[in-house]
Every structure is written in C-alpha cells, then in structure tokens.
C-alpha positions as CSV (number, residue, x, y, z in Angstrom):
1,X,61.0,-12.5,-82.7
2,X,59.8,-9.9,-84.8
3,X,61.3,-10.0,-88.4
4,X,63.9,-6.9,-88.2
5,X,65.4,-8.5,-85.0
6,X,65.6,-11.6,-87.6
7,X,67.8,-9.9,-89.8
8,X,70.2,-7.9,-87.7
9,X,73.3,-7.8,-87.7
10,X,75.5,-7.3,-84.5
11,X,78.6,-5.5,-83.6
12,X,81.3,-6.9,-84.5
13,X,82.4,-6.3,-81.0
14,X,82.3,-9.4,-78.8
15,X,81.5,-7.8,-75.9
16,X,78.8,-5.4,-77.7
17,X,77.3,-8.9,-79.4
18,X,77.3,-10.9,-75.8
19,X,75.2,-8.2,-75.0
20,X,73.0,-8.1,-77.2
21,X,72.6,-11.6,-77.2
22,X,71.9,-11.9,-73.6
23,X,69.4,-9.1,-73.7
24,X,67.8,-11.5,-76.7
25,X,67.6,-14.1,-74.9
26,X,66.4,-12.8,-71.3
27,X,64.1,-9.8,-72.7
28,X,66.6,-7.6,-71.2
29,X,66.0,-8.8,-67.9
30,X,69.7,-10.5,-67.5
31,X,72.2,-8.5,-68.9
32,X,76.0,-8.3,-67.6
33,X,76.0,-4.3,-67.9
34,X,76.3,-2.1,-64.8
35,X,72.8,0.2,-66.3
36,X,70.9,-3.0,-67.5
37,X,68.1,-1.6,-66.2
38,X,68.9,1.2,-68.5
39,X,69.1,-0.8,-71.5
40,X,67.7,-1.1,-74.9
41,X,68.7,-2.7,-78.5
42,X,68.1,0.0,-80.9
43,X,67.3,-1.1,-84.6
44,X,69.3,0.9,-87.5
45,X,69.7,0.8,-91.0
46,X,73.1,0.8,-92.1
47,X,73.7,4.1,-95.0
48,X,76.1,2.4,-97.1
49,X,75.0,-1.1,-96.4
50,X,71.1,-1.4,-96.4
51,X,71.6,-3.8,-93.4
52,X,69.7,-3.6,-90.0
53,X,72.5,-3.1,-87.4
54,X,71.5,-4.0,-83.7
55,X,73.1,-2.1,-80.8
56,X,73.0,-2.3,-77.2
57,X,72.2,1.7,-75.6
58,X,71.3,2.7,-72.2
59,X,68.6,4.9,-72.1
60,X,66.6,7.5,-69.7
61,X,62.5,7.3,-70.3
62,X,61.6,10.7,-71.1
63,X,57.7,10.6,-70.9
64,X,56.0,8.2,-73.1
65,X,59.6,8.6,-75.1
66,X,62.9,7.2,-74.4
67,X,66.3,9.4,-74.6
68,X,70.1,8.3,-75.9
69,X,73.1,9.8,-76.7
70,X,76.2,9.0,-79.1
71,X,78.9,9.4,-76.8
72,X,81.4,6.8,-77.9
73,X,82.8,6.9,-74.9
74,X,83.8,10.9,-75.0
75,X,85.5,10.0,-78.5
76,X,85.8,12.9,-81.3
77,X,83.8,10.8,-83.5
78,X,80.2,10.2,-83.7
79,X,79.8,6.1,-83.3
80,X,78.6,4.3,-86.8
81,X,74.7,3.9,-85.5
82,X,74.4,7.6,-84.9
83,X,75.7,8.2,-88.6
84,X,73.3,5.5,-89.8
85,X,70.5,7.1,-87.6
86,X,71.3,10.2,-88.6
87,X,70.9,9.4,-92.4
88,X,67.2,7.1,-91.4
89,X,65.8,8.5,-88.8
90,X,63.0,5.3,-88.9
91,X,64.4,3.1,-86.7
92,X,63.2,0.0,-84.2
93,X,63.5,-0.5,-80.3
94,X,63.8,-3.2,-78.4
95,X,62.6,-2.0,-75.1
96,X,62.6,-5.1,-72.7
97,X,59.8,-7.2,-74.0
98,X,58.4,-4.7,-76.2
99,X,59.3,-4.2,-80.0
100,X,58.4,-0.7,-81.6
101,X,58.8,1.2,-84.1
102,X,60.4,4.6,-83.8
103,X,61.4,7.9,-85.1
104,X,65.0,9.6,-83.6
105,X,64.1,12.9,-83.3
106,X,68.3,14.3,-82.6
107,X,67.2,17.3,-79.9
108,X,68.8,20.8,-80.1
109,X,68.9,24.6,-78.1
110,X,66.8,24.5,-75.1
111,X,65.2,21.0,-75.4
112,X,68.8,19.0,-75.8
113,X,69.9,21.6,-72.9
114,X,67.2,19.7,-70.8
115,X,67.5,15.9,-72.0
116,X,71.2,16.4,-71.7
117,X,71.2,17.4,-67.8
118,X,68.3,14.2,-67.4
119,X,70.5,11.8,-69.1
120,X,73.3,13.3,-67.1
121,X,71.4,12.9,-63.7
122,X,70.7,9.3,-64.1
123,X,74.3,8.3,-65.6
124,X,76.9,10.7,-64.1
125,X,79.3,9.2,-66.7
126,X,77.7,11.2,-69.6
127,X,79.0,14.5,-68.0
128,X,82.7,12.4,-68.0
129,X,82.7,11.7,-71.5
130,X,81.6,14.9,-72.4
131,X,84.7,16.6,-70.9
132,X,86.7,14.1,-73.1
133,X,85.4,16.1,-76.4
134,X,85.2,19.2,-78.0
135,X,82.7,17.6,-80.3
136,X,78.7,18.4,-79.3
137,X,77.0,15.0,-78.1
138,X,73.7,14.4,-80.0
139,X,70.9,13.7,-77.8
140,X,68.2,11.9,-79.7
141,X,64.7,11.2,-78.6
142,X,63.2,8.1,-80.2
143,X,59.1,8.7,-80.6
144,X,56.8,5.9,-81.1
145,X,56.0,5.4,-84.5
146,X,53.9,3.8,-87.2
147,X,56.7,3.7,-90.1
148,X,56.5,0.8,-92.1
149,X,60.4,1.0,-94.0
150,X,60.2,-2.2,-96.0
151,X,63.3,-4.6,-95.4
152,X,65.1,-5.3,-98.0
C-alpha cells in the first residue's frame, strides 16, 4: 500500500467507504457497483483540511489518460473532491492494481464537448444527471504525472 493510500481518509458515507474498502481489498476487481469495471479511487487533498480524501469514481480511459466528471448525481453543487481538486490539481489514482500519480487537467470548449459525449456513451446516466442541472459538469482528465506534493 503505497503511503497516501495509508493516510486517507474515506467518505463519511457508508456506502461510499464499503466501496472503497472493497476496491482496497480486491484491487478493484470485486466491487458491489453496477460500473466496477469503470471504477477508480481517486486521491485528493482536502483545501481547508490538508487531509488526503479517498473517493470511489467511475471512469472512461481516454488514451493513455483516464476521464471523470463531478456530477453529484445531477445536483446544483459541485461534490467536495471536485472543490478540493479544483484547488490541487496534483492528485493520486488508484487504477486497479496500479497507483499513480496525476494531474486533473478540468477540460473546456471543444475538448470537454468531446470527453463529455465519450463519458456519455459508456454511462448513459451522465446525460440523466445532466438534465437534472443548470449548473455545467466539469469533465476532468487526470494525466500521469511525476508530482512529488509532500504529505503532511
């Protein structure tokens, strides 16, 4: 377990923390989510807080890259890890087995146009919540990285 996975700190969610947990302990292979094949623990540092937060997000590979959105579910607020994200883009991935660093790159104009109808073709339900909103959805690529953010 790398050290930042050490550290983190889980939703307070029950159902958000069983799943993370599950994903911890099967490398993502035996997750009760209906996209677990989809799924990844992303890595972020809290704004206020300083603390790693871990949280459980289906994603769409993109390349070399992988793609997710803050939806909340269609609600008119952002959720918390996109705020955090938002505020330290240097974040970390749990992708399966595989631990990374990464940078969230939040996509806009032409390029979020085209992530947006990809996520939208592999998770229909992404179109659903977006109907729910009159807020924009960002769509955030998260690129391999080298950062090295000390934990504190």
């Amino acid at each position: 377990m790398h050290e930042i996975e050490s550290q983190a700190v889980d939703s307070p969610s029950e159902f958000v923390s069983h799943q993370a947990q599950q994903y911890l302990a099967s490398n993502g292979t035996d997750v009760e989510h209906p996209f677990a094949d989809n799924l990844i623990l992303l890595y972020v540092r809290g704004r206020k807080s300083g603390q790693i937060r871990r949280v459980p997000l289906v994603s769409v590979r993109d390349g070399g890259h992988l793609l997710i959105v803050g939806s909340k579910g269609g609600a008119p607020a952002h959720p918390a890890w996109y705020v955090n994200l938002a505020a330290d883009p240097n974040v970390w991935v749990r992708d399966k087995a595989d631990f990374r660093a990464a940078t969230a790159v939040t996509l806009e104009g032409e390029e979020r146009a085209a992530a947006w109808s990809k996520l939208v073709d592999a998770m229909p339900f992404f179109g659903e919540y977006e109907r729910k909103t009159d807020r924009v959805m960002p769509v955030i690529r998260l690129v391999r990285s080298e950062h090295a953010k000390p934990v504190t």
